[in-house]
N, C-alpha and C positions, 0 to 999 in steps of 0.2 A: 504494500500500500504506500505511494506517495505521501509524501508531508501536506499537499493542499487538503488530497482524499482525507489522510490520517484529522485533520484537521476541520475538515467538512462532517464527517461523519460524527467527532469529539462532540462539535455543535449542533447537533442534531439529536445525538443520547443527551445533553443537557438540555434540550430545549424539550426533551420529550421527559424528562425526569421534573422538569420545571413543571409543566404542564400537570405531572401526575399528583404532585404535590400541591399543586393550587387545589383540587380537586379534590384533594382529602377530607373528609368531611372533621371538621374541627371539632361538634359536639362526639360524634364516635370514638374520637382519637381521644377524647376526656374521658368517658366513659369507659375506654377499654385501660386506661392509664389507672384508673381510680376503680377500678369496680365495681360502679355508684350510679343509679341514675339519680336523679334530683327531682320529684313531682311536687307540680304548685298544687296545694291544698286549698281548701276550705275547711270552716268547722260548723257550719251551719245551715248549710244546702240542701236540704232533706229533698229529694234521694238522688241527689249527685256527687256531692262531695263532704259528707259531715264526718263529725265524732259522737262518739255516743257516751265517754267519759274523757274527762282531762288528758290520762296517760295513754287513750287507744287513739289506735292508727286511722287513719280516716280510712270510710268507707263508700260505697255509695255506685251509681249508675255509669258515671263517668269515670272513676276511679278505675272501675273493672274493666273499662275498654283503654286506659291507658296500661292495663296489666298485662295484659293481650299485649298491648307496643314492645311491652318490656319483654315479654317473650322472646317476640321478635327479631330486635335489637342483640338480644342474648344468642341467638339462634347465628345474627350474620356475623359477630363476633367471635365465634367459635369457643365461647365462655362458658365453663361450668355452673354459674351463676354470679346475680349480679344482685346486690342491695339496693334495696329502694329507699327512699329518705326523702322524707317529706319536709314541706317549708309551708306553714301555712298563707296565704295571701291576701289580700282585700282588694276592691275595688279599683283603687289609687296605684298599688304599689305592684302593682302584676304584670305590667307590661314594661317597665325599666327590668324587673327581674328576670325575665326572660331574655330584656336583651344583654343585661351583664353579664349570665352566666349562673345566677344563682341557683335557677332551675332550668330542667331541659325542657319540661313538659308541664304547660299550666292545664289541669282536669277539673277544671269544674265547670261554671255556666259563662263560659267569655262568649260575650254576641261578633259575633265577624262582621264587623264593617269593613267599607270599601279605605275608609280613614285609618282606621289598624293596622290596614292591612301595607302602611307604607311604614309601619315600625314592625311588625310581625310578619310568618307565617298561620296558615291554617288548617288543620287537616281539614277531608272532609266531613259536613258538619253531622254531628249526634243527633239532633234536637232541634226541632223548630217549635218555638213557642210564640204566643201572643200575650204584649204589653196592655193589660187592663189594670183595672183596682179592686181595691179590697175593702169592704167599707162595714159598718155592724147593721145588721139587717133594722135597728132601729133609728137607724140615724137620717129616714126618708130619702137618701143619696140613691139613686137608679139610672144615673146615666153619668157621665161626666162630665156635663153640661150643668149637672146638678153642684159641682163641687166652685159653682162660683162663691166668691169671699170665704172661701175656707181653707184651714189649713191642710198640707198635704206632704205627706210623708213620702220619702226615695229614700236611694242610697246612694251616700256621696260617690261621685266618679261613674257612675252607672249611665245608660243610654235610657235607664227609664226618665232621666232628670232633665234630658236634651230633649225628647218627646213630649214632657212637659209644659219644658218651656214654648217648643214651637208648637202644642197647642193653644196654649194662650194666647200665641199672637194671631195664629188663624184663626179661630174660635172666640178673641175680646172677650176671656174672660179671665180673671182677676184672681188668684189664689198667692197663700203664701205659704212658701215653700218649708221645708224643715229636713234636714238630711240625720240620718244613722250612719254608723260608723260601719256596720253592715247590713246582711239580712235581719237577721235577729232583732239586733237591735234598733233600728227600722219600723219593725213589726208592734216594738210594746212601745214606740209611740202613737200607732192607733190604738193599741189594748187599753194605754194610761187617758186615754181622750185627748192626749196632747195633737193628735192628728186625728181629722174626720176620715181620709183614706189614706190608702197608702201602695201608690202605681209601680208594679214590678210586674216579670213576666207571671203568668198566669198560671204556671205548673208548681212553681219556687211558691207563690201565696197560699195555693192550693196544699202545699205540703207544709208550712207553718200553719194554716189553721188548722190542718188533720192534725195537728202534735198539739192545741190549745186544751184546756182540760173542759172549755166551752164552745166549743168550736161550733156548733148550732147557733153560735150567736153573731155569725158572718158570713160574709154573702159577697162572691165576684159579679161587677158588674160586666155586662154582655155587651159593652161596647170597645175595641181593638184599636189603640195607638198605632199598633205597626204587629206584623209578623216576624220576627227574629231568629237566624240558626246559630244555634252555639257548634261554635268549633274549637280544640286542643290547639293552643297554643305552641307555639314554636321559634327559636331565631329564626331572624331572614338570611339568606344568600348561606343556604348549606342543605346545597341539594340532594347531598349521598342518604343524607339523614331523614330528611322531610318523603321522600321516597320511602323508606322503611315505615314511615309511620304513618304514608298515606294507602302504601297498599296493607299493613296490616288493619284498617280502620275497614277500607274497603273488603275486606276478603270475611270478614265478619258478618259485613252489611249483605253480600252476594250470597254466603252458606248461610246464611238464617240464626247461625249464632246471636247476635242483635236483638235479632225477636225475642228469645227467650230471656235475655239481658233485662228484657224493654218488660216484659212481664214479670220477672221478678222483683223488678225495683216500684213498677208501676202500678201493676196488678196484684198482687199478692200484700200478706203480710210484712213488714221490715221495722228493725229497731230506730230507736229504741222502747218504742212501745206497745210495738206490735200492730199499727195501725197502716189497713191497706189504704193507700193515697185514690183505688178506684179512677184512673186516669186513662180511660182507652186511650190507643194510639190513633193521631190525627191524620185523615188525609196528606196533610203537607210533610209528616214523619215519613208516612210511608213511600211519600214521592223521594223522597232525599235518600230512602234505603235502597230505592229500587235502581235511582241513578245517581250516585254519590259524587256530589260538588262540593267544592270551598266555595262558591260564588256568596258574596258583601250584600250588607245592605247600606 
């Protein structure tokens, strides 16, 4: 071989070594460094991502389909196993932690916007729910047209609080707002009357009233801010990764696994008190199962 060939060729296995190394997926390479994945929690999302005591691990609908991921993950790694370690998250702090690294995988109810989606990834989405309210069946509110000059209850950083707002301005009507620190907490500012409603999706309210000790004394009302898909979280620009967790999401959704995920959590009994949440799966579920997108709203 000539010294130009010798030369030409040098810069060629460098430039294909270059290449292969852009392309490494940088969360995998953590992962298999650490033996660790890192899931964004919740502790109060009944039944996507909660706790049922202080020291227990979170559990819940979404949880179980990012354990599936972790399979996965475990599977194209050639790992004997892998620890999972949870970080619990809120509202606010879920989408910086994703992208610093704190966690790989946020699993609970993150709505995939088209706005997220230029600081995140998404897999395909779990869940499509609907933005209504929650209000005490005595409190004469039956529409949200009803909630003018009244207080109203979110949660800080949420998309139910941006829905809010730009009802009011299309709608001209007038409330004052009040935010919780999460769901929960949230929720017992309608309990305590400090809030007349209290706007979140429609599954999530549904599942803190089935867990009240008077849950007969609340009522969602039947009219929809928006329809919303939650989709698992992810860094952006690390594609080797985002592929592992998109066909492990899909290949769920195609075997029928899902369904039985979706009735367990949904349909049946679950802790911590044994109360079925009675949630058939909607139309728009089952469109998302049948042809699984990440598509924003």
């Amino acid at each position: 071989m000539n010294f130009k060939l010798s030369l030409a060729f040098g810069a060629g296995i460098a430039l294909l070594c270059g290449a292969a190394a852009a392309q490494e997926s940088p969360t995998l390479r953590k992962i298999k460094e650490t033996g660790t994945v890192q899931i964004g929690s919740r502790d109060t999302q009944i039944p996507f991502s909660y706790k049922t005591g202080a020291e227990s691990a979170p559990i819940g609908f979404t949880n179980e389909i990012c354990l599936k991921v972790v399979d996965a993950i475990k599977a194209k790694l050639g790992l004997s196993k892998i620890e999972v370690r949870y970080t619990l998250l809120n509202s606010t702090n879920r989408i910086p932690l994703v992208q610093n690294g704190t966690v790989d995988l946020d699993c609970a109810t993150t709505t995939n916007t088209v706005q997220r989606q230029q600081q995140v990834d998404f897999a395909p989405s779990h869940f499509v729910t609907n933005i209504t309210a929650a209000v005490k069946k005595n409190s004469g509110i039956n529409s949200i047209a009803d909630l003018q000059g009244k207080t109203v209850a979110t949660v800080a950083g949420s998309t139910s609080m941006q829905l809010l707002r730009g009802f009011r301005k299309t709608e001209n009507i007038e409330v004052q707002e009040i935010a919780g620190k999460d769901t929960a907490d949230a929720f017992l500012l309608l309990a305590s009357d400090r809030a007349a409603a209290y706007v979140l999706d429609d599954v999530q309210l549904a599942g803190l009233i089935a867990n009240q000790p008077n849950a007969a004394d609340y009522k969602l009302l039947k009219d929809v801010l928006r329809q919303e898909p939650y989709g698992i979280m992810m860094r952006k620009d690390d594609p080797e990764f985002k592929t592992i967790v998109d066909q492990a999401v899909t290949e769920m959704m195609k075997s029928g696994a899902i369904d039985k995920l979706y009735a367990k959590w949904f349909m049946s009994p679950i802790p911590p008190r044994n109360v079925n949440l009675n949630f058939p799966m909607s139309d728009a579920v089952r469109e998302a199962y049948r042809n699984p997108n990440n598509k924003g709203v």
